[in-house]
N, CA, C and O atoms as CSV, one atom per row, in Angstrom:
chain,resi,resn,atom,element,x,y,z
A,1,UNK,N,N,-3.944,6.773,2.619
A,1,UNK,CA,C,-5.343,6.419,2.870
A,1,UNK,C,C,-6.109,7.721,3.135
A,1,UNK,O,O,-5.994,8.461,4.112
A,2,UNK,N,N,-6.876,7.847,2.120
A,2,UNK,CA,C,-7.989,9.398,2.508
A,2,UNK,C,C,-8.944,9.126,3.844
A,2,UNK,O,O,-9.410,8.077,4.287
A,3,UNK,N,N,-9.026,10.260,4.221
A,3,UNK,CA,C,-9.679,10.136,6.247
A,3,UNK,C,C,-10.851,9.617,5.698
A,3,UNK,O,O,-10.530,8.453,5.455
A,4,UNK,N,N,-12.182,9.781,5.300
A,4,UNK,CA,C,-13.237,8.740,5.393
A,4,UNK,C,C,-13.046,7.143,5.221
A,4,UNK,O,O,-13.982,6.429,5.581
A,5,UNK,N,N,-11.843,6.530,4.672
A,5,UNK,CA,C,-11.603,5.382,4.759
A,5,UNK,C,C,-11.005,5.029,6.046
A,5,UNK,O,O,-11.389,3.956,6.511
A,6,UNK,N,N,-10.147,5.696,6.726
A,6,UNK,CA,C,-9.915,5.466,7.622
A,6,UNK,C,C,-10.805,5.763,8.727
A,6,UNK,O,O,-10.150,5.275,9.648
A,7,UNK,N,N,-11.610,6.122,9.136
A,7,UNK,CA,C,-12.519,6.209,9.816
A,7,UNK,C,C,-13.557,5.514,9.728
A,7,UNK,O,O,-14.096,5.203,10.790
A,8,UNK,N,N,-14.188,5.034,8.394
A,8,UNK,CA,C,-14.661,3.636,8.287
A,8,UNK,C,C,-13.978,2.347,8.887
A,8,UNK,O,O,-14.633,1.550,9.557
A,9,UNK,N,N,-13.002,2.220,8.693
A,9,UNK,CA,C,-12.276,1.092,9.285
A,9,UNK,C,C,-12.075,1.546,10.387
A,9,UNK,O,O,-12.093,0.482,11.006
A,10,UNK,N,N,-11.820,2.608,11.443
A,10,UNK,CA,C,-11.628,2.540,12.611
A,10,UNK,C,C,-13.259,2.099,12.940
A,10,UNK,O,O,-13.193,0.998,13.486
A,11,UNK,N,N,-14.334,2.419,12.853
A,11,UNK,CA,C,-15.836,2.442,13.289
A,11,UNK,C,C,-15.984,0.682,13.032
A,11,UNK,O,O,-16.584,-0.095,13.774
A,12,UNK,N,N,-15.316,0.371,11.874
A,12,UNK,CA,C,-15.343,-1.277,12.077
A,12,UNK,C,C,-14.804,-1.823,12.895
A,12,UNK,O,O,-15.381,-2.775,13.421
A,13,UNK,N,N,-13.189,-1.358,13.432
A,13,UNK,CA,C,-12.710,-2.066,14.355
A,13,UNK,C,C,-12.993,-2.997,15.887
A,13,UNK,O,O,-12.210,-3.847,16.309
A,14,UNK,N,N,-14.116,-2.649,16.471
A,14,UNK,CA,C,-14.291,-3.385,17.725
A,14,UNK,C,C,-15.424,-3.992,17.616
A,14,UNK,O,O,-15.854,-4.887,18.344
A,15,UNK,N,N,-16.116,-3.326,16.349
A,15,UNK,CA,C,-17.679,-4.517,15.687
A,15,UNK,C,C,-18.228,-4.628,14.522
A,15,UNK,O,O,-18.357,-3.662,13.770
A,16,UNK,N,N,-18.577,-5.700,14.266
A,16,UNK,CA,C,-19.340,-5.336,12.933
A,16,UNK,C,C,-20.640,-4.411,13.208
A,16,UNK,O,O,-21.517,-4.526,14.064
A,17,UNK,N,N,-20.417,-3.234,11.949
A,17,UNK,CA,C,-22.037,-2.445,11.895
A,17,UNK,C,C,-22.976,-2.458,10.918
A,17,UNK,O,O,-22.781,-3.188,9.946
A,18,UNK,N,N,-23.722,-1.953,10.966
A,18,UNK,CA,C,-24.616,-1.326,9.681
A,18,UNK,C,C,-24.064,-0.123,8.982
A,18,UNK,O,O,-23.331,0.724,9.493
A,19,UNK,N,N,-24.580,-0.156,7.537
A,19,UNK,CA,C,-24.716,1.255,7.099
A,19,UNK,C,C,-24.566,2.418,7.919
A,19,UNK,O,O,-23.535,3.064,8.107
A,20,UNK,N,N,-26.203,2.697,8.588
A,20,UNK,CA,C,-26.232,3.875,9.356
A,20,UNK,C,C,-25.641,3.876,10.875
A,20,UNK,O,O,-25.845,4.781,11.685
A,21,UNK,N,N,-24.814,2.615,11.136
A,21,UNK,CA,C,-24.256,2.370,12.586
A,21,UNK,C,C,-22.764,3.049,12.135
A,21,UNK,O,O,-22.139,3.675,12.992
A,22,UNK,N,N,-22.230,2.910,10.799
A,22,UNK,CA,C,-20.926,3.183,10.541
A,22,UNK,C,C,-20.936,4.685,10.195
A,22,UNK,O,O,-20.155,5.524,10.644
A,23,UNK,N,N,-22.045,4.912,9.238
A,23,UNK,CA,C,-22.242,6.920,9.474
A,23,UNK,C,C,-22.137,7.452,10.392
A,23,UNK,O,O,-21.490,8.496,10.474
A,24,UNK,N,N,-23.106,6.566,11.959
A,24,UNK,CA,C,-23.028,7.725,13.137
A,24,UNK,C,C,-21.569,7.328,13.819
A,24,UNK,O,O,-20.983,8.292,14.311
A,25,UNK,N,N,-20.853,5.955,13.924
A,25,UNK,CA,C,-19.821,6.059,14.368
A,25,UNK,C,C,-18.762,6.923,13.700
A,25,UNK,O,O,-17.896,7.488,14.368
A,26,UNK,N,N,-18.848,7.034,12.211
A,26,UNK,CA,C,-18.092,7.928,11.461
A,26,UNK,C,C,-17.889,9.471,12.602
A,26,UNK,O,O,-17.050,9.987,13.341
A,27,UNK,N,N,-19.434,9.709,12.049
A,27,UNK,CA,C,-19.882,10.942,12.864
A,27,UNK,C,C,-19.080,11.555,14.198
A,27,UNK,O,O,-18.378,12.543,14.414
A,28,UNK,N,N,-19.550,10.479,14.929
A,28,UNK,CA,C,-18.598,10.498,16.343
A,28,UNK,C,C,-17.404,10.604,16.427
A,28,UNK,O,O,-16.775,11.395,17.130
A,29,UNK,N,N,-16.851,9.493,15.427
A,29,UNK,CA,C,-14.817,9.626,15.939
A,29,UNK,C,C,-14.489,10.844,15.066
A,29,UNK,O,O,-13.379,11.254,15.403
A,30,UNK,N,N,-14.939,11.483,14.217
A,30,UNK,CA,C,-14.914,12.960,14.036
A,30,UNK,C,C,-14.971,14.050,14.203
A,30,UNK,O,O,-14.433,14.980,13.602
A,31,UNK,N,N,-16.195,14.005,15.749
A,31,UNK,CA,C,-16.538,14.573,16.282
A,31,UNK,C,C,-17.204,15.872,15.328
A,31,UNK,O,O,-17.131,17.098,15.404
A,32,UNK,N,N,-17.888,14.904,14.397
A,32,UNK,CA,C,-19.313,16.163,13.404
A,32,UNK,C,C,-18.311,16.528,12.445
A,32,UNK,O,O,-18.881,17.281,11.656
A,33,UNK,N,N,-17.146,16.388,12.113
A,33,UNK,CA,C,-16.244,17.075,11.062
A,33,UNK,C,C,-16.847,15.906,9.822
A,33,UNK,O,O,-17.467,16.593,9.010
A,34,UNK,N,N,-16.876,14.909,9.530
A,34,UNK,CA,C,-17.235,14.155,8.782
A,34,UNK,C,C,-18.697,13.641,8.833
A,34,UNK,O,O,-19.363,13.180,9.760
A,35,UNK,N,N,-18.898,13.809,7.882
A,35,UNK,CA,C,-20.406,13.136,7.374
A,35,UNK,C,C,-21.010,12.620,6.206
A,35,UNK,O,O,-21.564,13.276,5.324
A,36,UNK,N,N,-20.879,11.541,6.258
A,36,UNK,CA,C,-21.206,10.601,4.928
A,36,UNK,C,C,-22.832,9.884,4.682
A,36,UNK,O,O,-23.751,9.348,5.301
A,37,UNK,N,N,-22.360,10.375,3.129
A,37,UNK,CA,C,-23.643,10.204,2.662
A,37,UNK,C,C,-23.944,9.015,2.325
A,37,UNK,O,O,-22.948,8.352,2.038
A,38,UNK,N,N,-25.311,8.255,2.210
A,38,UNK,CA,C,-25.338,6.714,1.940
A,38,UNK,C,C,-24.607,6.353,0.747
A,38,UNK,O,O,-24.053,5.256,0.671
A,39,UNK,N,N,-24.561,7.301,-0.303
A,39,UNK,CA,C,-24.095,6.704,-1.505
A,39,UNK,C,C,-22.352,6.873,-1.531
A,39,UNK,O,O,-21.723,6.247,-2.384
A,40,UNK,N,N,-21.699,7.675,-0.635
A,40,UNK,CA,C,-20.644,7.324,-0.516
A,40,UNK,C,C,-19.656,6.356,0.082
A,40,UNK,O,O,-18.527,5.943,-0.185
A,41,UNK,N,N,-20.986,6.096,1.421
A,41,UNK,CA,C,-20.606,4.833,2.451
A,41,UNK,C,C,-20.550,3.631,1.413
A,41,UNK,O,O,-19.566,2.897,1.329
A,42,UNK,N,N,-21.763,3.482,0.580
A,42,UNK,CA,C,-21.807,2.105,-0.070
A,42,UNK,C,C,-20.856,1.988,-1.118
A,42,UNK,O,O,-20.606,0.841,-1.489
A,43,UNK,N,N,-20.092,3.228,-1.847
A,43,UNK,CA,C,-19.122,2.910,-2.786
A,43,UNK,C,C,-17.928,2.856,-2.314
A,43,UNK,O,O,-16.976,2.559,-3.036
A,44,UNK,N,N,-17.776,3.194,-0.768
A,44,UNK,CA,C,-16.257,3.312,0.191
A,44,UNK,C,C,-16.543,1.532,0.162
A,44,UNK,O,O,-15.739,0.788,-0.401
A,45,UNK,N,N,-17.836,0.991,0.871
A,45,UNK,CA,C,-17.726,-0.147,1.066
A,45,UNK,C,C,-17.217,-1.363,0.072
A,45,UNK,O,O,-16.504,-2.360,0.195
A,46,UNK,N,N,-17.796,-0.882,-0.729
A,46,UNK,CA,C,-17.475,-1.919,-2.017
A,46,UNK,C,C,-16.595,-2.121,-2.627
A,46,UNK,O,O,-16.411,-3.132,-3.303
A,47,UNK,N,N,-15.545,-0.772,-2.455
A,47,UNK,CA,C,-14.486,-0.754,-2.544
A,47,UNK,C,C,-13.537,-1.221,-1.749
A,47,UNK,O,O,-12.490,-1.669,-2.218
A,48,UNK,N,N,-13.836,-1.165,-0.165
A,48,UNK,CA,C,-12.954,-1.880,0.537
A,48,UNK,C,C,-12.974,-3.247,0.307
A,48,UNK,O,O,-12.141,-4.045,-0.122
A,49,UNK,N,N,-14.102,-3.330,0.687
A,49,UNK,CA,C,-14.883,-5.389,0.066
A,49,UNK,C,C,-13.712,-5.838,-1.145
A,49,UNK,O,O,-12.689,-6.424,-0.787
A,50,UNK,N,N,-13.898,-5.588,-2.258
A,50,UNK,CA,C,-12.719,-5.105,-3.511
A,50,UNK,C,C,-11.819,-5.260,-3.164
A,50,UNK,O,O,-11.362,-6.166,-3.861
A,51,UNK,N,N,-10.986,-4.920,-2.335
A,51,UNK,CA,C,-9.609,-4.500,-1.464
A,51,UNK,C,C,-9.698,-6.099,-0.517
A,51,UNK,O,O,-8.764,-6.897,-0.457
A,52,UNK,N,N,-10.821,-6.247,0.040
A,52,UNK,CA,C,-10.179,-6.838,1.373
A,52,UNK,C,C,-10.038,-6.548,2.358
A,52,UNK,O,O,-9.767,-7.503,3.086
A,53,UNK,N,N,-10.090,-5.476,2.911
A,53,UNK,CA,C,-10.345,-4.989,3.865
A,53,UNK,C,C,-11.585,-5.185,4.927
A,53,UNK,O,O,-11.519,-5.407,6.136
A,54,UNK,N,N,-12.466,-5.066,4.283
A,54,UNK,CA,C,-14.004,-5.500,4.732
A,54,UNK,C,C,-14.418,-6.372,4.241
A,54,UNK,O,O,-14.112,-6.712,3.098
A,55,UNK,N,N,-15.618,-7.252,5.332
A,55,UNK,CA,C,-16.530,-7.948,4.642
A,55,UNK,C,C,-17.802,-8.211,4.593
A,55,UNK,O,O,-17.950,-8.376,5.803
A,56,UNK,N,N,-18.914,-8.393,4.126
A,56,UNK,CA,C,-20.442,-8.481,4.873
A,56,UNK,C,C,-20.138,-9.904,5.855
A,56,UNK,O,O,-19.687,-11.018,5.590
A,57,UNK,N,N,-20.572,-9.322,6.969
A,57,UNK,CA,C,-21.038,-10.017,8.364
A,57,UNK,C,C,-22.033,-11.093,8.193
A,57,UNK,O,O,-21.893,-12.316,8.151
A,58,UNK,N,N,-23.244,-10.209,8.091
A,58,UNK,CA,C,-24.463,-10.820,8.337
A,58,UNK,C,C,-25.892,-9.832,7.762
A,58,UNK,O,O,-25.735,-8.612,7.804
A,59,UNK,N,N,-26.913,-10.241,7.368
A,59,UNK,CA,C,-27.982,-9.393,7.168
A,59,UNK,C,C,-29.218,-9.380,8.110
A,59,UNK,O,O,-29.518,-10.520,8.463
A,60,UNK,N,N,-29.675,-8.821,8.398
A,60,UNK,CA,C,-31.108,-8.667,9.536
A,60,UNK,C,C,-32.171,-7.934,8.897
A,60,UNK,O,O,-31.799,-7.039,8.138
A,61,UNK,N,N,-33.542,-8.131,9.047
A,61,UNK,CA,C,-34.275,-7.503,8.280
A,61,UNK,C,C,-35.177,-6.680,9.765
A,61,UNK,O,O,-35.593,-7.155,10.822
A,62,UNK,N,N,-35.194,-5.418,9.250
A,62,UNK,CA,C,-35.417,-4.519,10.413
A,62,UNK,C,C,-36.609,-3.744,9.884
A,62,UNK,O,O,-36.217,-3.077,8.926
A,63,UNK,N,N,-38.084,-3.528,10.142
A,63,UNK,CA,C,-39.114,-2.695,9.606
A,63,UNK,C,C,-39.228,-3.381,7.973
A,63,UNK,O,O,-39.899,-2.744,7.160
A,64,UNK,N,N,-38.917,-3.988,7.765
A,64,UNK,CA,C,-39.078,-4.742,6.194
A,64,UNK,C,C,-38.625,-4.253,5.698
A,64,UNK,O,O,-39.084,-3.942,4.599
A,65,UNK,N,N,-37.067,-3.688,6.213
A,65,UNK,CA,C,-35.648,-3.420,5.597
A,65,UNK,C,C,-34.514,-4.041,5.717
A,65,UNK,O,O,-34.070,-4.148,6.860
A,66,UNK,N,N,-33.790,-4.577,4.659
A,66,UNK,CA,C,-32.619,-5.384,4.989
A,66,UNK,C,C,-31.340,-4.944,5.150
A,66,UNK,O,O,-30.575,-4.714,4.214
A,67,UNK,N,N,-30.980,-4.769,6.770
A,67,UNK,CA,C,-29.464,-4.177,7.072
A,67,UNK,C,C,-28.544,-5.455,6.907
A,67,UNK,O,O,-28.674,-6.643,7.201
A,68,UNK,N,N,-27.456,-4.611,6.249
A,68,UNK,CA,C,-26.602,-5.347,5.802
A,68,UNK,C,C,-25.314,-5.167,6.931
A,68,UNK,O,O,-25.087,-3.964,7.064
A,69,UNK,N,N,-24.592,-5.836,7.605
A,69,UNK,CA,C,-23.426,-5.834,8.569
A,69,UNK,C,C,-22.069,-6.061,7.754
A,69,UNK,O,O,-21.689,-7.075,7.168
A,70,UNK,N,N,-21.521,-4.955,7.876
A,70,UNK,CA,C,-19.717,-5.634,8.049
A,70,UNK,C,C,-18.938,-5.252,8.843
A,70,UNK,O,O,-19.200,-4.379,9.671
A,71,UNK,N,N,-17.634,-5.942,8.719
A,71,UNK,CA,C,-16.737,-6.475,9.493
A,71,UNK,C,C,-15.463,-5.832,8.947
A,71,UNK,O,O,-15.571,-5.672,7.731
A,72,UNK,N,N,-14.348,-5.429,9.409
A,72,UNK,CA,C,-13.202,-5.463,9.272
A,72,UNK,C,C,-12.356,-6.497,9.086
A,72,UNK,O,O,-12.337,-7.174,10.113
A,73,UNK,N,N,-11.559,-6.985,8.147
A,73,UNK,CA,C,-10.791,-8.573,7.851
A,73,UNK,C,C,-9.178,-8.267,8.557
A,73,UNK,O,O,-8.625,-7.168,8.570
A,74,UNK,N,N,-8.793,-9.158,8.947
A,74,UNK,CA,C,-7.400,-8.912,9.348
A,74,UNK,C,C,-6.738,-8.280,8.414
A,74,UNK,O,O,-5.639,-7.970,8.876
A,75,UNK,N,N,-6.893,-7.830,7.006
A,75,UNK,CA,C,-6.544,-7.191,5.983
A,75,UNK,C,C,-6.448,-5.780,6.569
A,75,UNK,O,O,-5.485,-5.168,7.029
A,76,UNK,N,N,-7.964,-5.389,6.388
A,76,UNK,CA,C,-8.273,-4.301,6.939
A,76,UNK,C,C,-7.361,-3.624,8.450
A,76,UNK,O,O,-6.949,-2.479,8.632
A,77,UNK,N,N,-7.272,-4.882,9.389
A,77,UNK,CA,C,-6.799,-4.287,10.551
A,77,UNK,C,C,-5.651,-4.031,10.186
A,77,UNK,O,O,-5.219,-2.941,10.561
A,78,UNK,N,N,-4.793,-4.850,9.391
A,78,UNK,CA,C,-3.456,-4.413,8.908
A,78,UNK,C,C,-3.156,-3.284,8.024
A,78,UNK,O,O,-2.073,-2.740,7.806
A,79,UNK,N,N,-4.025,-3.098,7.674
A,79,UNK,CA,C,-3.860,-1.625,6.948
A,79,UNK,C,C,-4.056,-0.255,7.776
A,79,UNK,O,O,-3.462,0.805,7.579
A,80,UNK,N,N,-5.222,-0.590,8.942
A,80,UNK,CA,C,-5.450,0.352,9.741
A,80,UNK,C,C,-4.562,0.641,10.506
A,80,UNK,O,O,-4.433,1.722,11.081
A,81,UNK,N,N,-3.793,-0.399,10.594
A,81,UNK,CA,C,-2.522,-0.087,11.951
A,81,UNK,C,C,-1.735,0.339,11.422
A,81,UNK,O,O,-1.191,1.152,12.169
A,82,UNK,N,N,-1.009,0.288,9.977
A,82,UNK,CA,C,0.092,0.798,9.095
A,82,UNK,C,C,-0.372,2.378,9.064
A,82,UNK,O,O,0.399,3.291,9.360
A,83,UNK,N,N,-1.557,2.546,8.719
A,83,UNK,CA,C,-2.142,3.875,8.499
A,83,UNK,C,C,-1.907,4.766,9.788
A,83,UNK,O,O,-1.333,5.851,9.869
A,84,UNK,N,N,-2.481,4.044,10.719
A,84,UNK,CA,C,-2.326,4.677,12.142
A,84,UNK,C,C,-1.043,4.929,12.550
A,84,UNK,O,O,-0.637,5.967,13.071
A,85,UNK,N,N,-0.404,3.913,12.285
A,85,UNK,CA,C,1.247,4.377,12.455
A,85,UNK,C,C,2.154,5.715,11.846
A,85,UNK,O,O,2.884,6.489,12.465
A,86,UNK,N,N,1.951,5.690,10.987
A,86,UNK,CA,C,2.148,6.939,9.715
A,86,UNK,C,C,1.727,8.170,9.939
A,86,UNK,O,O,2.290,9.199,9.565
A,87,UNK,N,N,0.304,8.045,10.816
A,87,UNK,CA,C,-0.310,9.245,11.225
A,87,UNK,C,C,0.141,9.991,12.893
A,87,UNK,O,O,0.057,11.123,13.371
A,88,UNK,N,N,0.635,8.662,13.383
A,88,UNK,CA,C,1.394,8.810,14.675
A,88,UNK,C,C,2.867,9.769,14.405
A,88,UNK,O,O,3.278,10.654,15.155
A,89,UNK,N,N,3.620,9.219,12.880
A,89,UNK,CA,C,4.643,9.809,13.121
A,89,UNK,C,C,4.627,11.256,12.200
A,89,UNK,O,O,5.500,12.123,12.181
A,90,UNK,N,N,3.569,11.226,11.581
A,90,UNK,CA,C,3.878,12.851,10.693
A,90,UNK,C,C,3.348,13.485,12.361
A,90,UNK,O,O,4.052,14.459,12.624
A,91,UNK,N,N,2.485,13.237,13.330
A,91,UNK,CA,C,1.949,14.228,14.488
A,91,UNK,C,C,2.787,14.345,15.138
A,91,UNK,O,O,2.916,15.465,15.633
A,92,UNK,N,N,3.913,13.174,15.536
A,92,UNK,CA,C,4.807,13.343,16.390
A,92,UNK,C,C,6.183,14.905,15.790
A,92,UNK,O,O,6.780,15.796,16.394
A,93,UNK,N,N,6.104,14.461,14.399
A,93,UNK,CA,C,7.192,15.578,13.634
A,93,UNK,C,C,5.896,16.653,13.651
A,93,UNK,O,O,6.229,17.513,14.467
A,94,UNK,N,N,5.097,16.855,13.330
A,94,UNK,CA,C,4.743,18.279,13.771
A,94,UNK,C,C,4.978,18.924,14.694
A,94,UNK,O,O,5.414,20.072,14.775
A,95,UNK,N,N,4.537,17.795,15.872
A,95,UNK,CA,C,4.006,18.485,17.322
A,95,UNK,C,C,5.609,19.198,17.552
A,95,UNK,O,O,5.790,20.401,17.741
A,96,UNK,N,N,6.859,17.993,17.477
A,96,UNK,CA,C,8.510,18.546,17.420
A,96,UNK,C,C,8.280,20.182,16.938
A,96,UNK,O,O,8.463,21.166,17.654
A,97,UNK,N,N,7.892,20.173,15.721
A,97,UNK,CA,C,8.112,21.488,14.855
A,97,UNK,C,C,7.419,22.829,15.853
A,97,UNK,O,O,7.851,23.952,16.114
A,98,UNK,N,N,6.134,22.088,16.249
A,98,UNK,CA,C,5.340,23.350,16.850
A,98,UNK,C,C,6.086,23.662,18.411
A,98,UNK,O,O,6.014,24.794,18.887
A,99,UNK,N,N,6.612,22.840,18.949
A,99,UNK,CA,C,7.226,23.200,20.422
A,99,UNK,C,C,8.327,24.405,19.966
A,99,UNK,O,O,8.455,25.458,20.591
A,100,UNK,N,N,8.958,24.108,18.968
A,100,UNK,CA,C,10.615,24.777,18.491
A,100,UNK,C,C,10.151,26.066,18.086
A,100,UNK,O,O,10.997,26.955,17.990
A,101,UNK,N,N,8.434,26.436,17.720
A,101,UNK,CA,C,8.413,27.787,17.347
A,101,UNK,C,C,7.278,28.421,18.369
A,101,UNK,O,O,6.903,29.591,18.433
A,102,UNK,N,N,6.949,27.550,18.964
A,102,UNK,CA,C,6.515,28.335,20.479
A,102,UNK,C,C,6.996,29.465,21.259
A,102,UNK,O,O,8.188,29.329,21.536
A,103,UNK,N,N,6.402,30.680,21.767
A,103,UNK,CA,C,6.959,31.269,22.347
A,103,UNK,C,C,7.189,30.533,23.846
A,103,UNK,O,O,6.300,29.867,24.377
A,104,UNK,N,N,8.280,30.713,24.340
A,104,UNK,CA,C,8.648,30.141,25.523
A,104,UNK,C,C,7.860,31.224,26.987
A,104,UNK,O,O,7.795,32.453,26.943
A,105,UNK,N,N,7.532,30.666,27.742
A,105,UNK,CA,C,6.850,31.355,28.660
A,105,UNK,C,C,7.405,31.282,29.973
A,105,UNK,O,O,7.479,30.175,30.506
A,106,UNK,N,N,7.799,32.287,30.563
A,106,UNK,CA,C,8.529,31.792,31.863
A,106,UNK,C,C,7.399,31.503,33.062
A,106,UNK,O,O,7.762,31.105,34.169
């Protein structure tokens, strides 16, 4: 799973958002390393939608603009947790690797 997908689906995980609610949460769990552009958010989306993973929520019309909401599907969460898992264990075999070439410090 390439990191802007996964970070889309983590920013879905505890709510459904908007467009620009899922950029700035992007934003955040990145801490500014990632930043997506509308036209990539909407072809990540459509693609997950595609997948299953996501779904539209709900729409609200805001300034006589229509935000569109989605959701993460139990699909999605199941993929996020497989993903997350995977990423748990290549860090755990790094972090191993990086202690073993540490200089030791008395």
């Amino acid at each position: 799973m390439r990191e802007p997908t996964f970070l889309i689906l983590t920013a879905l995980a505890d709510e459904p958002r908007h467009g620009y609610g899922i950029v700035r949460e992007v934003r955040a769990l990145s801490e500014g390393r990632v930043s997506l552009l509308t036209g990539t958010l909407y072809t990540a989306l459509d693609r997950l939608t595609a997948e299953g993973l996501v779904e539209p929520d709900r729409e609200e019309a805001v300034d006589g603009r229509t935000r569109r909401y989605y959701r993460i599907t139990a699909g999605g969460l199941a993929a996020l947790t497989a993903e997350t898992a995977r990423l748990r264990q290549l860090t755990t075999a790094a972090e191993a690797r990086l202690r073993a070439v540490r200089p030791r410090t008395v």
